[in-house]
N, C-alpha and C positions, 0 to 999 in steps of 0.2 A: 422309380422317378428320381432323377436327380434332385440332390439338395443344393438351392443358392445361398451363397453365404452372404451372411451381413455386407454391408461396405460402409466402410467410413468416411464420411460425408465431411466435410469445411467449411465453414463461412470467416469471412475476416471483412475489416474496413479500419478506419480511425475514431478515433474518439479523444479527449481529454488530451491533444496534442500526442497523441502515441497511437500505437496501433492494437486492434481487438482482434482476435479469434477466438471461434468455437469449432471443438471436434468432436460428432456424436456419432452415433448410428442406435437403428432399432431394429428387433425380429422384425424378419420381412412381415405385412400385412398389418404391422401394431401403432403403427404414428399414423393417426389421420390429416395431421395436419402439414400443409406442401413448405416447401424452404422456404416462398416468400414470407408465410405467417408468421415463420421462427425466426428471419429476418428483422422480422417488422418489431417482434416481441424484444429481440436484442437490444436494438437500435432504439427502442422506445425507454428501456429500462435504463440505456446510458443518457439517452439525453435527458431523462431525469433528472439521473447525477447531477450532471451538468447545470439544468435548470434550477438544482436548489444549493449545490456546493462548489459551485466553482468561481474562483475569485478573478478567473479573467473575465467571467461575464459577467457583465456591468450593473444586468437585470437581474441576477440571481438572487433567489434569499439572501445567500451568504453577506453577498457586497452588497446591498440594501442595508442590512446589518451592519455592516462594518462601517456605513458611512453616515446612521442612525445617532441622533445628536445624546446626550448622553444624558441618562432616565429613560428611554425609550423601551418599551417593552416591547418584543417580537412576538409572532406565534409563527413557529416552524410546523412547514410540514412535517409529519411522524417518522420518513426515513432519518430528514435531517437532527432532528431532535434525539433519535437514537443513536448516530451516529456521534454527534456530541456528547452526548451522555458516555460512551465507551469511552472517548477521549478524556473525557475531564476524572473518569474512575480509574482510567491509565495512569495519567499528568499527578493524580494525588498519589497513587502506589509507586511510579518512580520515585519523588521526591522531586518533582519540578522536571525533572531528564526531559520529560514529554510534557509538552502544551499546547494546545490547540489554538491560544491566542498570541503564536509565536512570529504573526503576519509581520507586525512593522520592522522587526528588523530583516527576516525574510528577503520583503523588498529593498531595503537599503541597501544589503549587499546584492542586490541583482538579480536573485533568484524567483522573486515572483510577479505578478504582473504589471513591476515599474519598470523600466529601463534596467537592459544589463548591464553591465560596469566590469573595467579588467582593472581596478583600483583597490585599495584597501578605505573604508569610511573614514575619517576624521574619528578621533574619539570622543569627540563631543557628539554628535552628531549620533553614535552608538548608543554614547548614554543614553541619548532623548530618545531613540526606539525604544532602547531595553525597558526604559520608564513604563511603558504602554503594554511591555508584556506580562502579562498574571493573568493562568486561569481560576484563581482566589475571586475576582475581581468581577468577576461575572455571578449573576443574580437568576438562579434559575426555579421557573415556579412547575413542577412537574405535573398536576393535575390540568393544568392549560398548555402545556404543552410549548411557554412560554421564557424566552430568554433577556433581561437586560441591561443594554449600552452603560457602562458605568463611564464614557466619554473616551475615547483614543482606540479603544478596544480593535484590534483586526483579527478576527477569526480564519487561520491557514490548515484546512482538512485535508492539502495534498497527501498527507503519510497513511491518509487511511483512507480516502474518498475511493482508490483505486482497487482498493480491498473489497470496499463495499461494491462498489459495480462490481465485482465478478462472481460476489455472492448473489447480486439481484437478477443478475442475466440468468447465471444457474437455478433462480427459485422462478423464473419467469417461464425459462424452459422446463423444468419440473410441472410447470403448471396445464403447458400443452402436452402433457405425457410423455415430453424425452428427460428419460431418467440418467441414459449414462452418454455423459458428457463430458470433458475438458476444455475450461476455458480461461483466456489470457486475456489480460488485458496491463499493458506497459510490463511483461515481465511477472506479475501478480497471477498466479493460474489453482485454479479448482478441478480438482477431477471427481464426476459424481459415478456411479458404479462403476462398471467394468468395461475393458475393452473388447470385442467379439470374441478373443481366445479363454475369455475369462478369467485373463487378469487383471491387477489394476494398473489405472495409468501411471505411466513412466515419463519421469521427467527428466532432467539433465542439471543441478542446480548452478544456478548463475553466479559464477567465481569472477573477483575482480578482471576486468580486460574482455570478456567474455557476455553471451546473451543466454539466456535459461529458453530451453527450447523442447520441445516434446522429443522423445526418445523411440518414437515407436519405430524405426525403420532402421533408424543409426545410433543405436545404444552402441557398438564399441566405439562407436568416434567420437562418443562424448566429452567432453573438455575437462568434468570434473565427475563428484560422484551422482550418481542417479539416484532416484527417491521412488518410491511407489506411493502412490496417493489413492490407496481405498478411503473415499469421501474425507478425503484431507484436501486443503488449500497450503500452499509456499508463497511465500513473499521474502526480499533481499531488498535491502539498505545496504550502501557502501558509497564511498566518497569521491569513489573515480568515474560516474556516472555523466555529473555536471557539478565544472569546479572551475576557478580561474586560476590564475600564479601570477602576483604582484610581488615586486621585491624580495622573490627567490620563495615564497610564502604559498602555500599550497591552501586554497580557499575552497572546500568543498561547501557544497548549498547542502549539507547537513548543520543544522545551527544548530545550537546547542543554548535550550530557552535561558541557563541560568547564567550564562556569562554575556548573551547577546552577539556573541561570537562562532565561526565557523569553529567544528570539532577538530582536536590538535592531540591526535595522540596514535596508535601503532595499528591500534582496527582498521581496516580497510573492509570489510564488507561481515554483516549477521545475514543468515538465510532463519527463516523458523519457518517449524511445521504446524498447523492449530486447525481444530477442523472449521474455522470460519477463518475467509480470506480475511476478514477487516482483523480481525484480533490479529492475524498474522503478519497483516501492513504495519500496524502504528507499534505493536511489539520488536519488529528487527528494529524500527526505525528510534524508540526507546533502548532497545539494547546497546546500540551502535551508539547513541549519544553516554550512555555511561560508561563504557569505554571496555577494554578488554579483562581487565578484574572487577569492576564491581558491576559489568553488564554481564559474564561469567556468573556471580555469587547469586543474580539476580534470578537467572536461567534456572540456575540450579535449584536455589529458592521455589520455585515454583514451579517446577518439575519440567521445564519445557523440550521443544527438540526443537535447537536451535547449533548450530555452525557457526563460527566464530572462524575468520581471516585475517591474521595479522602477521605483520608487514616482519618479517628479521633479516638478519645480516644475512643468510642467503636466500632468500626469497620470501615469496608469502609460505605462514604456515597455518595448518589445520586444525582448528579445535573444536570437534564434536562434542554433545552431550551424550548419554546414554541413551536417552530420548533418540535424539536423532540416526543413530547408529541404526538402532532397532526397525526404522523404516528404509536404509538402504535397499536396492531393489539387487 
């Protein structure tokens, strides 16, 4: 009797203003469940996200939140509250590098759901955001599950909201009994078991100028190095992503919470490897705002496997951890 082999199945759409995919497959006869369901379970788990963390929507917890007069206690739903919670134990372990209440300058320069701008702000104008940014300044009661408005407050979870949807799609899918899967969302991807050969998934990491793209077909045409992801998640922060250039002045929408200013220095992109997508969203995007030595000691510090891209006199250069080395594929 002929044996059929696995196939590897896809689903993709948008989400979060960028775009998602998933790649699974099962032994034949062991998914009962058909692609619309797993569609349905996807799509359910992003617009979650979206329903409770996203600052373009106007109904969301979040912007409810940010627009809550100030005294105002919240109760977050439990993803969201967890998600904040990593953020604000990030934000204290940088040293401020990372903030989750980094919204109002955010939007001043452009980058979030105010109006874009190809200007540089006034620096009065910066001040009065930066005033408003401290995750200090938020009041959190953990057995209610509760947050409050200390007045100006903007809550921005883009560097990690994208992480967490990729984690929730894969535990949404794990829950209809597809265990191995690779999924993306804006660049942020998880690989949970194996691929039919019984490897793990392979990815392509996303080097400046370039898109992070699954590897299973075109691993020699890859742009940069490749990664194997047994139940690891990747995510990349870098500044050439979305940026404007005013008066010769290169403005990436990486701010950097403690000056209220775009980041100004030789990094051009962190990739890290962690086995939860979220830790690995707001981690590059923390590395990358401390810049290429004290976001390096940070790495190191704390054992991570993270890439490091910066910018030299003859092009970008590569700086691996040991960590990271050790998952090349």
């Amino acid at each position: 009797m002929k044996t059929v082999a696995p196939v590897v199945s896809e689903l993709g759409g948008l989400t979060m203003g960028t775009r998602w995919s998933v790649r699974f497959w099962h032994p034949i006869g062991t998914l009962s469940a058909p692609h619309s369901a797993l569609r349905a379970a996807i799509e359910s788990a992003l617009d979650t996200v979206v329903q409770q963390m996203s600052p373009w929507a106007p109904d969301s917890d979040l912007s409810r939140f940010n627009r809550a007069a100030a005294g105002h206690w919240q109760t977050l739903p439990e993803p969201f509250f967890s998600v904040l919670r990593c953020a604000l134990d990030l934000a204290r372990d940088s040293g401020d590098a990372y903030d989750p209440t980094v919204g109002p300058v955010v939007d001043l320069w452009g980058f979030g759901p105010a109006p874009t701008r190809d200007t540089v702000p006034p620096a009065a104008e910066i001040q009065a955001a930066h005033a408003r940014v401290g995750w200090q300044r938020l009041a959190i009661d953990v057995p209610q599950r509760r947050v409050r408005q200390p007045g100006g407050s903007a809550l921005d979870l883009s560097s990690i909201a994208k992480g967490h949807a990729v984690d929730a799609v894969a535990s949404a899918l794990r829950a209809l009994g597809c265990a191995n899967v690779l999924v993306e969302v804006g660049g942020e991807l998880l690989g949970c078991g194996r691929r039919p050969d019984g490897a793990p998934w392979r990815v392509a990491v996303k080097l400046p100028g370039f898109a992070m793209t699954d590897t299973g077909a075109d691993i020699d045409e890859a742009p940069g190095p490749v990664l194997a992801l047994p139940d690891l998640a990747v995510a990349t922060s870098g500044d050439d992503f979305r940026h404007f250039v005013a008066d010769g002045e290169h403005c990436s929408h990486t701010i950097d919470p403690r000056t209220g200013r775009p980041i100004r220095h030789a990094l051009a992109s962190v990739t890290v490897v962690h086995p939860q997508c979220m830790q690995a969203d707001a981690l590059a995007t923390a590395l990358l705002v401390l810049g290429p030595e004290a976001g390096w000691a940070y790495a190191q510090r704390h054992r991570l496997a993270a890439l490091f891209i910066r910018r030299g006199a003859e092009g970008h250069e590569a700086r691996p951890t040991e960590a990271f080395d050790a998952l090349l594929a």
